[in-house]
N, C-alpha and C positions, 0 to 999 in steps of 0.2 A: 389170461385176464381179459373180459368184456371191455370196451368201448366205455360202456358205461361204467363200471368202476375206475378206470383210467380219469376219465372226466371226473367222479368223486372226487377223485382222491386228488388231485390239479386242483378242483377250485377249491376244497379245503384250505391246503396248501398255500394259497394264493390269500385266504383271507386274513392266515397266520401270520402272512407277514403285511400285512397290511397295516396302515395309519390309522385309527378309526377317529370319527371325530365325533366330541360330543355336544351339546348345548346348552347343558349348565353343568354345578359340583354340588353336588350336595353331601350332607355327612353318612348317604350308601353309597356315593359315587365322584368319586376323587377321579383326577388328570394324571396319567401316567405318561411314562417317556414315551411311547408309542398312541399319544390322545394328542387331539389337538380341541381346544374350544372352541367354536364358530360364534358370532352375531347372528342374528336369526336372519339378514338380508346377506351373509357369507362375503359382507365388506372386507370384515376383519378376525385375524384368528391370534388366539394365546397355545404358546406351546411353549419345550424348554430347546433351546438353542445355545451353541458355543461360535460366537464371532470369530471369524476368519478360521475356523478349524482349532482353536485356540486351547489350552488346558482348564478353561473355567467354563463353566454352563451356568446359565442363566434362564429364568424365567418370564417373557414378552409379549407382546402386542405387535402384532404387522401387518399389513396389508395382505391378505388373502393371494391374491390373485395378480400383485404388483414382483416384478424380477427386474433384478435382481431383490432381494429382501432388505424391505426398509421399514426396521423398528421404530415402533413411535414411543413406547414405556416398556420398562425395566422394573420388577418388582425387587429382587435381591440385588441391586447394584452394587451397594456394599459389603455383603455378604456372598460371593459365588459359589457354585456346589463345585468340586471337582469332578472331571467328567468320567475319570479312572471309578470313581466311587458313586457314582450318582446312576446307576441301571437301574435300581430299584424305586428311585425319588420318584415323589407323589406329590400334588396339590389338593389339598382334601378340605373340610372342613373339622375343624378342633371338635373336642369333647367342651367346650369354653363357647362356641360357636363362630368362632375367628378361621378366617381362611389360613391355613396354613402351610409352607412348603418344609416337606418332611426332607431329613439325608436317606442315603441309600441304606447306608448300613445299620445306622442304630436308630435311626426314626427320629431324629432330633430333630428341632426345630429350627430352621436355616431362617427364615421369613415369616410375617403374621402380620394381619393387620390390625393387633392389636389393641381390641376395642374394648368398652364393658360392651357384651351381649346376654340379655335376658336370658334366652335358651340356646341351647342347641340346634333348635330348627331355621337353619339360614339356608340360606340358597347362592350362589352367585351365577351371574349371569355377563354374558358381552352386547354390551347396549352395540345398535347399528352405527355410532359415530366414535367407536373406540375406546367406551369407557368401562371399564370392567368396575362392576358394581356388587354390591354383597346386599341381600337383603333378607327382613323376618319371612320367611319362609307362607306364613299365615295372614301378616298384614302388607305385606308388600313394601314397607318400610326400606328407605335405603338406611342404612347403617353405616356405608363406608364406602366410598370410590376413588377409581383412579386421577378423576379428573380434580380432587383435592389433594394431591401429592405427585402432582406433577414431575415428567423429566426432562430431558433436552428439548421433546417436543409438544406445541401448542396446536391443536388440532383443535376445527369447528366446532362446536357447544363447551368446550371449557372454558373456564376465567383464572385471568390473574388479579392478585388485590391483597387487600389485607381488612381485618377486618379487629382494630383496637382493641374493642370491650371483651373480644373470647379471646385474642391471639392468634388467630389464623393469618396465614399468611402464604400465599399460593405464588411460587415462584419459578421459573423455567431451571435447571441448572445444567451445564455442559457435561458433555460423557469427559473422561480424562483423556482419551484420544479417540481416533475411528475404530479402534478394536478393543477401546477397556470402557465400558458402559460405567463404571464408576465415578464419584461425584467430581467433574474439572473443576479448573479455576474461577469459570464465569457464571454468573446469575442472574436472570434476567426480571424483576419484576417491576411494582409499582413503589415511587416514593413518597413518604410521609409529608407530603409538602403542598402547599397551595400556591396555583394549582397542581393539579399533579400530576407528573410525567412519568415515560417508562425511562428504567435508568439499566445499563450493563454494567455489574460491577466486576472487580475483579477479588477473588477469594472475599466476596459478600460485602466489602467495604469501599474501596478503592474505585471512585468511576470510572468509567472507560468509553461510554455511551452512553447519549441518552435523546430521549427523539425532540424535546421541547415539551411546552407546556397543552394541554389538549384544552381548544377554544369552539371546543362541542361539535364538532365536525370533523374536525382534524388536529393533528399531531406540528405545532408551527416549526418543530424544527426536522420535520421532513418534508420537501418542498415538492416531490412527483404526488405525497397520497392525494390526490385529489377527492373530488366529493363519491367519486365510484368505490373509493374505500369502503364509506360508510356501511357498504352491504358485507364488509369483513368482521370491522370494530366498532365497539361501541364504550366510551368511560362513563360508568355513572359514580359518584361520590355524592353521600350522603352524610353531610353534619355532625346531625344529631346520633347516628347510628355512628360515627366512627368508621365509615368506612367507604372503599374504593377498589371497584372492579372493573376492568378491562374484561370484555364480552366479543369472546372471535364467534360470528354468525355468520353463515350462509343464506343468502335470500335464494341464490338458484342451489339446489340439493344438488343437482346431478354433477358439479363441480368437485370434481378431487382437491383440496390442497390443503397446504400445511407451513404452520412457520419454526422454526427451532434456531437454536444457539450452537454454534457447530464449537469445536472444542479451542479451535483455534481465536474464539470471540466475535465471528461474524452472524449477525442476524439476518436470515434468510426467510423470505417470503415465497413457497412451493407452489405451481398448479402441475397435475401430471395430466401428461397428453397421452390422454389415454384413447383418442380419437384418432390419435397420431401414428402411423405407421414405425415409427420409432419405439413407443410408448414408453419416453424417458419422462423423467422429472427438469423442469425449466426454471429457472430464476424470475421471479415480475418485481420481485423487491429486491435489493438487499444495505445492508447497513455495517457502520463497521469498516468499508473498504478503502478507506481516503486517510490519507493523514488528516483532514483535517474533518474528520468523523470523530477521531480521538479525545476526548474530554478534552480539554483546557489547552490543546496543544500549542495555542497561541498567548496563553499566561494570561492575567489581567489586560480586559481593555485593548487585547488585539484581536485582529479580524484576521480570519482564515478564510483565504480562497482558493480551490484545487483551484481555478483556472487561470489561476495566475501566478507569476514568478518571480520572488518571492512570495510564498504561500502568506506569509505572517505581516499584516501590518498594523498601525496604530489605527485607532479613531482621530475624528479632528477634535484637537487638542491636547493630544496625547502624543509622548515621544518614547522611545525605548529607553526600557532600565540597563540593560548596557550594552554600549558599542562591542563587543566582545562575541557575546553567546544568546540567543534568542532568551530574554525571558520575563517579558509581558511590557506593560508600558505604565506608563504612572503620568500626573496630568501635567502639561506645558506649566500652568500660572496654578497657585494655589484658592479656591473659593475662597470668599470672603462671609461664610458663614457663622449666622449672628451677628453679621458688622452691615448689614441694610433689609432697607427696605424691598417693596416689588419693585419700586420703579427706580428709587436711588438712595444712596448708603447717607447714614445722618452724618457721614463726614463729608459729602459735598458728592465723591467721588462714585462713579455709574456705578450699576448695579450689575451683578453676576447675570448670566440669561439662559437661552438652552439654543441647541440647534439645533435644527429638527432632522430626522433620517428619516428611511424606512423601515420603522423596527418597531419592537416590544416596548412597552413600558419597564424599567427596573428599578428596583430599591439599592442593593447592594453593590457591590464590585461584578462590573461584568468579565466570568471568567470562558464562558466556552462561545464566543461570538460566531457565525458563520455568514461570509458572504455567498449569495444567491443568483444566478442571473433570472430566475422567474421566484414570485412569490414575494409575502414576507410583509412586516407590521410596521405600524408608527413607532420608531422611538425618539424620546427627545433624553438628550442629554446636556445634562445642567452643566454649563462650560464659564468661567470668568470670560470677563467682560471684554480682555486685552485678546482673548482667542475667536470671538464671533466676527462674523464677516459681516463689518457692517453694523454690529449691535442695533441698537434702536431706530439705525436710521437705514434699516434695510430695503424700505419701500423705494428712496431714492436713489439708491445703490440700484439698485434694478434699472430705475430710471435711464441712470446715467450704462448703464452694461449693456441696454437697450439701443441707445443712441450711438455709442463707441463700436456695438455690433453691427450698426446698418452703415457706418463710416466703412469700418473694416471689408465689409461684400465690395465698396466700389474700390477697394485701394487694392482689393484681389483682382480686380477684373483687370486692373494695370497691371500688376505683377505678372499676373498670366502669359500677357502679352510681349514683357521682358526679360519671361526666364529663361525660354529655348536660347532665346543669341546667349544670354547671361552662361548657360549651362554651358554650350560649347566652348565660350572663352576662359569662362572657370577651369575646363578639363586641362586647356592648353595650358594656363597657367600649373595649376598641380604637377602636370608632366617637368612644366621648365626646373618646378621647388624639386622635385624629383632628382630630377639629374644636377641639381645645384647642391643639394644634400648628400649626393657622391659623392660629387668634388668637395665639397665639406669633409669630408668624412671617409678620405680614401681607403681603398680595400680593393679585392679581387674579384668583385664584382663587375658584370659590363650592364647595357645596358641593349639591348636584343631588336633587331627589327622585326616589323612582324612580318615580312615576306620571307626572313630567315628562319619566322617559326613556324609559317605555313608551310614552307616549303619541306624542314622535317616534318612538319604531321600529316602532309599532305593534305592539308586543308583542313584537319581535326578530321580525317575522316574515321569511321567511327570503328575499325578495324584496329586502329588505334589506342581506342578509349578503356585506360585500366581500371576506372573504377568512374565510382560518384562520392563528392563529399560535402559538407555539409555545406559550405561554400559556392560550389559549382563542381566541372567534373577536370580529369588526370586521365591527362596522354602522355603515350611514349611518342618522342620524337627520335631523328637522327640528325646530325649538322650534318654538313659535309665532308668533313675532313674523317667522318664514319663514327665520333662519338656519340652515345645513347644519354637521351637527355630526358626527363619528366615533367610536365607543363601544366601548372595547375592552374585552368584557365577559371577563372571567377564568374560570375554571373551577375548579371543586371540585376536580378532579386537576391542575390546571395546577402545584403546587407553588409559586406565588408565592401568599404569603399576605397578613396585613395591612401585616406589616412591609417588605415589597417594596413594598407597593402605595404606603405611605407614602413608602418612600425615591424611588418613582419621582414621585410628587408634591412631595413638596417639593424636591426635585431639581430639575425641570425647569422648578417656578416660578422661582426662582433663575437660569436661566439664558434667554438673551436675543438669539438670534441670526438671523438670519434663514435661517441651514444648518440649524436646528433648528426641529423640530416645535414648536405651542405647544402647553401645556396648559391646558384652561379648566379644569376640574374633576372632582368624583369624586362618588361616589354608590357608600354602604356601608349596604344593609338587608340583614336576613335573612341569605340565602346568597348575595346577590347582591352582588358588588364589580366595578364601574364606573369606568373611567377616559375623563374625554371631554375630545378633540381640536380642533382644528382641522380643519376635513373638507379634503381632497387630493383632489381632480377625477381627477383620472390615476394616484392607487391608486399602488403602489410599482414600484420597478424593474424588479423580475423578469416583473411582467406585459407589460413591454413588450419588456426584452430575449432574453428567449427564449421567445418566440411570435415564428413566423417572419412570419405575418403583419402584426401590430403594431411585427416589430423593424427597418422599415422611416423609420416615423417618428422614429425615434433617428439623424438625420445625426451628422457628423463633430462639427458645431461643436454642437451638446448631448449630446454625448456627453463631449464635451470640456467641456463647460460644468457636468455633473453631476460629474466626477473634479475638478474643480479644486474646485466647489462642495464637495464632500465632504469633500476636504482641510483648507479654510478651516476649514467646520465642526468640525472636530476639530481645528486648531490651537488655536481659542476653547477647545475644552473641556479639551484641554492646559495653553496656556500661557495665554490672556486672558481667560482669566474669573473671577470674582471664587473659584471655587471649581476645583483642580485636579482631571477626573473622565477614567476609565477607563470606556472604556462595556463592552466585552469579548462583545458578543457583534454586531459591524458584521456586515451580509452585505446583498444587493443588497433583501430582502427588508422590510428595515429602512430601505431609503433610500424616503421616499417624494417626490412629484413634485406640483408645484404645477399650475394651470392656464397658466403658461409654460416647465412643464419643468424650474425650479430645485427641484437635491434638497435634501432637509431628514431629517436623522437621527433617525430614533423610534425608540422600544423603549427607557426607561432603566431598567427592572427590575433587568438586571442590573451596573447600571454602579456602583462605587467611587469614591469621594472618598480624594483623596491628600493628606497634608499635604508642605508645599513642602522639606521635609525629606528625605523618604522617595520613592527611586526604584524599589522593588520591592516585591511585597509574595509571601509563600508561604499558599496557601491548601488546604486540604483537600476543599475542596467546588468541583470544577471544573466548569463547566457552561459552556454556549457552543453552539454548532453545529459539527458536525465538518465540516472540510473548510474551515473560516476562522480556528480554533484555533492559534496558534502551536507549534510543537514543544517548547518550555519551558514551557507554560502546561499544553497536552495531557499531556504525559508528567511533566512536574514541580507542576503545582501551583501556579508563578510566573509572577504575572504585571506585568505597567508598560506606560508609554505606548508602549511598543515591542512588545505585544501586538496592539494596536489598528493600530500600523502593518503590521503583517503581512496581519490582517485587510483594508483599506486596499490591499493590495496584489496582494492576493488578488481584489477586488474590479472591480481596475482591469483585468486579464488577465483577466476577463471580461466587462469592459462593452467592450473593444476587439476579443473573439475573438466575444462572442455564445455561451458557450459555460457552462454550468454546470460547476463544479470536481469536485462532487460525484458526479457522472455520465457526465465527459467519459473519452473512451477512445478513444485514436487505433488504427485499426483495423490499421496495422501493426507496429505494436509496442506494449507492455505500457507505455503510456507516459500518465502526469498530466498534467493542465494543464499547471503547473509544469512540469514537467520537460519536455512539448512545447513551449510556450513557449522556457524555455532552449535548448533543440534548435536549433529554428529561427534565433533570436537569435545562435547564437554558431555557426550556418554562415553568417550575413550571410543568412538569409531570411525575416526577422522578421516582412515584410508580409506573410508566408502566414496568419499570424495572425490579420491584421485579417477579422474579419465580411462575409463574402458578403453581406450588406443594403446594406451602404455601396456596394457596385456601382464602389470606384474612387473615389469621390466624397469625397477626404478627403486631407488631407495630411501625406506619407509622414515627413517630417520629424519631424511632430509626434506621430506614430503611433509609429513607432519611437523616441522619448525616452519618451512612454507607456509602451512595451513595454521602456524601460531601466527606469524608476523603480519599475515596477511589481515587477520581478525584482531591485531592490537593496530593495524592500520585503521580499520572500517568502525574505530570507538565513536560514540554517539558524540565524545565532548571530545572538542579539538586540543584541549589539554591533556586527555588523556592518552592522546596519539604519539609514537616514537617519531624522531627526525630521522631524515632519509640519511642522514651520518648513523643513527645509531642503528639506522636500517641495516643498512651493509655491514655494519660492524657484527650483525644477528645473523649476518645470511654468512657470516668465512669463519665466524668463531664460535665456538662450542660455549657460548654463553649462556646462565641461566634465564629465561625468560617471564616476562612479568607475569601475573594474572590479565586476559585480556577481561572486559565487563561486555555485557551482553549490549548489542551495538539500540535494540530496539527502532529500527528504521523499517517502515512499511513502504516495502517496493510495488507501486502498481503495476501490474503488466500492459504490455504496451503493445497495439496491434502492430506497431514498427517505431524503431529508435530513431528518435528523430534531434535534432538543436537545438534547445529552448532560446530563444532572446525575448525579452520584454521589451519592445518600441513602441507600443501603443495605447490610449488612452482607450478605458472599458469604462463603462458605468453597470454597476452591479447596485443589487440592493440585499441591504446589511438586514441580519435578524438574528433576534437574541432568544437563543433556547433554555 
């Protein structure tokens, strides 16, 4: 055989299997499974694809020339071809003149777009910005397009809106997950409202998001769009026509991006860097991602701030509807409307007023507030007369806050001058209540010199140093007599002072368990304050559970032996100890481990005493670690021994996953611990859960009531949580176990876990979306 037949019969060959692409469908020339459609600039192409290798085939839109492949529209989403049956499937034009997607086998009609058309002679085409359009073949007419039947995602020249008088109604809708392009829970469009906002609902009804009201420029309850938006979006509503559309434009073309609903309910705003040596897709927006992004998450009349702790507060004049469970506020004094006038009531007595924010104007109940530290509008709200600062006579008020302020500067300049001697004599004093509180209050406590504690740490040197806590940092020391001792030295900014140090001292003398750290004693010179331990061989939890090295030596049965340990432990401090204590800040970091592996609960700086009365308590000053925090305690302030249990449970779904809360991120979905956790659990695939260390080596039984108890711990409402008695009672007895409810907590990830305490006064400015 010649050279040259060789070469025939190769490129033949070579064309046979080839993709061919074409540039429109008309009713001679249909899309087969081997065709792809092109945009005439080869942006964008439609062909038929199956996500993730998957058993359904689907019909799309994608970026040409972007990899990994990222679908912007779905024709059959709710119809899929099977891909066992679909080799012969086609995109053709109807004998009706409608685009239609044929089956493989009997030619049925899987998709269409469904229209009256005149004739037969249509054409469709792939516009250059993604819109697959069907038109009269003769007059050029669009007939039908993609960008009025939108899907997850909103790409430059479409609109969302509605439009009354015909029924249109143009709305984003989430795929069901990343690998089923079918219709999710979430939808993103315009609401029927003046003025009018973009709203996320859930299953079409339910808000979940929504940006604020658009004030011709911008969106006021997104406080980054700034005025460079404008070149993205555009709202026009019109009256008389019934109607309102949101217009995504591009003023620079040469810009790739995109925004979409991702399945898990986040609104994301895309540029891809396609300039970029990477050439990945980047985030410039996104929405959705804060607890208090969440509709209403603050009830009536409260204010959400992520950056503060508690999230959840009143406005002024407003108090919460209960001390119990976060759920909105209702006002201090009742208005006296229709009982006066503007300036005074015809009973004599003053008149209602307002006081002014930085906010919106509102008519109704404000339910989704957000506070801001950049941005945001006038509001006033109309408050009785008994809650203004000042009422009518605020001018003088100022006056006199004026004159009390320039007093105040020179009685600092004396203070200043007072504090240091004051500070030193202060300390000594504290030391002396210290050791008088001993003797108060004997026990086996001493009370430690510090040349005794330097001379075990050798100075703290730093060969020494077992860890960092939230506090300050932990050393091993040695006395002399050759006992191993652990010294957790505090810090000057640690914010625990004398009175912590004390409560965690005579606290944990008091208390006697063998789930519990002991304490030998303390040591207060100087600037130095000293708490010393029992020394731990094996340092705390987290060093062993998440090092993948180390988190080997944590089998089934001490791992199990540390969660039921833990439990015990916190029953005592519950219910059987001579004193009811809240310890409020548990986390794996806090458990530490003996030289057989039994954990023992340290850290009681920030733990309360409860009298046997009182099952709550509200406090102002929340402090804990995020991400072990209860939702009542974080966002409200309150907290009880059902604080602890969350914590507690929080604790356990990660000593059985191996997995930090505070950092974990399942990579296919926008998904928490928690809520992967629950995921798993309530498809019946719990043991995906369990830790890769364990290699199998554990029992499934006991792993999955773990992974019950843990998630009827982590319930949203502190009533619906077990007590750490009926805890233990789950964890030794083959009892049946409740229904846990889906916990619904949105865990941010955290570049590192860190302390929360609230000491400081912020000024933020309030705005109402």
């Amino acid at each position: 055989m010649s050279m040259l037949n060789i070469f025939l019969l190769s490129f033949f060959w070579f064309q046979s299997q080839y993709c061919y692409a074409i540039y429109n469908i008309t009713s001679s020339q249909a899309l087969s499974q081997t065709q792809t459609l092109l945009s005439s600039n080869q942006t964008f192409e439609l062909g038929f694809f199956n996500p993730n290798n998957s058993a359904n085939q689907y019909v799309g839109i994608w970026y040409k020339d972007i990899s990994p492949r990222t679908v912007v529209w779905v024709a059959n989403r709710e119809k899929p071809l099977k891909v066992a049956d679909s080799a012969s499937a086609s995109l053709t034009i109807g004998s009706n003149g409608n685009l239609e997607l044929l089956s493989g086998k009997n030619k049925s009609v899987i998709w269409s777009t469904y229209i009256p058309v005149r004739s037969n002679g249509s054409i469709v085409e792939l516009s250059d910005n993604g819109n697959l359009v069907l038109k009269d073949e003769k007059t050029g007419e669009s007939l039908w397009q993609s960008f009025q039947h939108l899907g997850d995602t909103f790409l430059p020249g479409a609109t969302l809106g509605y439009n009354l008088k015909t029924g249109a109604n143009y709305v984003l809708t989430s795929w069901k997950s990343d690998n089923d392009p079918s219709p999710g829970n979430f939808t993103l469009g315009i609401s029927k409202q003046l003025p009018p906002q973009v709203y996320l609902w859930i299953n079409g009804k339910l808000p979940y998001w929504r940006s604020g009201p658009w004030d011709k420029s911008k969106f006021v309850g997104v406080p980054d769009m700034d005025t460079s938006y404008q070149s993205f979006f555009i709202l026009e509503q019109d009256f008389e026509k019934e109607t309102a559309f949101l217009h995504f434009n591009l003023l620079d073309q040469s810009l790739v991006t995109k925004a979409f609903v991702s399945s898990q309910g986040l609104l994301r705003l895309f540029l891809h860097a396609k300039y970029n040596v990477s050439g990945s897709w980047y985030p410039t927006w996104e929405g959705g991602t804060s607890r208090c992004d969440v509709y209403g998450t603050c009830g009536e009349f409260g204010v959400c701030t992520k950056s503060q702790s508690p999230i959840c507060k009143c406005l002024k004049g407003f108090v919460p509807k209960s001390d119990q469970e976060w759920r909105g506020c209702k006002r201090r004094t009742d208005l006296l409307c229709g009982k006066n006038n503007i300036s005074q009531s015809s009973n004599g007595r003053e008149s209602d007023g307002f006081y002014k924010m930085r906010c919106l104007v509102w008519s109704e109940d404000l339910i989704d507030i957000q506070g801001f530290s950049n941005g945001g509008e006038d509001l006033f709200i109309r408050l009785a007369q008994a809650d203004l600062v000042g009422g009518h006579k605020s001018r003088k008020t100022v006056i006199i806050l004026a004159f009390i302020s320039g007093s105040a500067l020179l009685v600092i300049v004396a203070i200043a001058f007072i504090f240091k001697r004051w500070r030193t004599n202060h300390r000594k004093s504290q030391l002396q209540n210290l050791k008088s509180a001993k003797q108060q209050d004997p026990s086996e406590l001493c009370i430690f010199e510090l040349d005794t504690v330097l001379a075990a740490t050798n100075h703290f040197n730093i060969t020494n140093k077992l860890g960092q806590g939230g506090f300050g940092s932990v050393y091993k020391g040695k006395l002399q007599d050759g006992k191993e001792i652990a010294i957790k030295r505090l810090s000057s900014s640690s914010g625990q002072g004398i009175e912590e140090l004390k409560n965690e001292m005579i606290l944990i003398s008091k208390l006697q368990h063998r789930n519990l750290v002991k304490l030998l004693g303390c040591c207060i010179e100087g600037e130095e304050k000293l708490l010393i331990y029992e020394f731990m061989p094996n340092r705390s939890l987290d060093t062993f559970l998440f090092d993948r090295s180390r988190s080997v030596q944590l089998n089934w049965a001490t791992r199990f032996n540390i969660i039921h340990g833990i439990a015990r432990g916190l029953v005592y401090l519950h219910r059987d100890s001579c004193l009811r204590v809240i310890h409020r800040d548990l986390k794996v970091s806090n458990i530490l481990l003996d030289e057989k592996m039994n954990p023992k609960i340290s850290d009681f700086g920030l733990a309360r005493i409860f009298e046997e009365t009182i099952d709550l308590v509200n406090t102002q000053r929340v402090v804990g670690t995020l991400g072990y925090m209860s939702p009542e305690y974080a966002m409200g302030g309150i907290f009880s021994e059902k604080s602890d249990v969350f914590s507690f449970g929080m604790m356990v779904l990660e000593i059985i996953s191996g997995k930090k809360n505070s950092s974990f991120h399942y990579y296919e979905k926008e998904l928490s611990l928690v809520d992967y956790a629950w995921q798993l659990w309530n498809e019946s695939r719990g043991l995906d859960l369990v830790d890769d260390a364990l290699a199998k080596s554990y029992s499934a039984a006991e792993a999955m009531r773990c992974i019950h108890i843990g998630l009827l711990c982590v319930q949203y409402h502190a009533s619906d949580r077990p007590t750490m008695v009926d805890v233990v009672s789950m964890l030794i007895k083959e009892t049946h176990l409740p229904q846990p409810k889906q916990s619904f907590i949105t865990c941010q990830r955290q570049p590192q876990a860190g302390t929360s305490s609230v000491n400081e006064v912020t000024l933020s400015l309030f705005e109402g979306r």
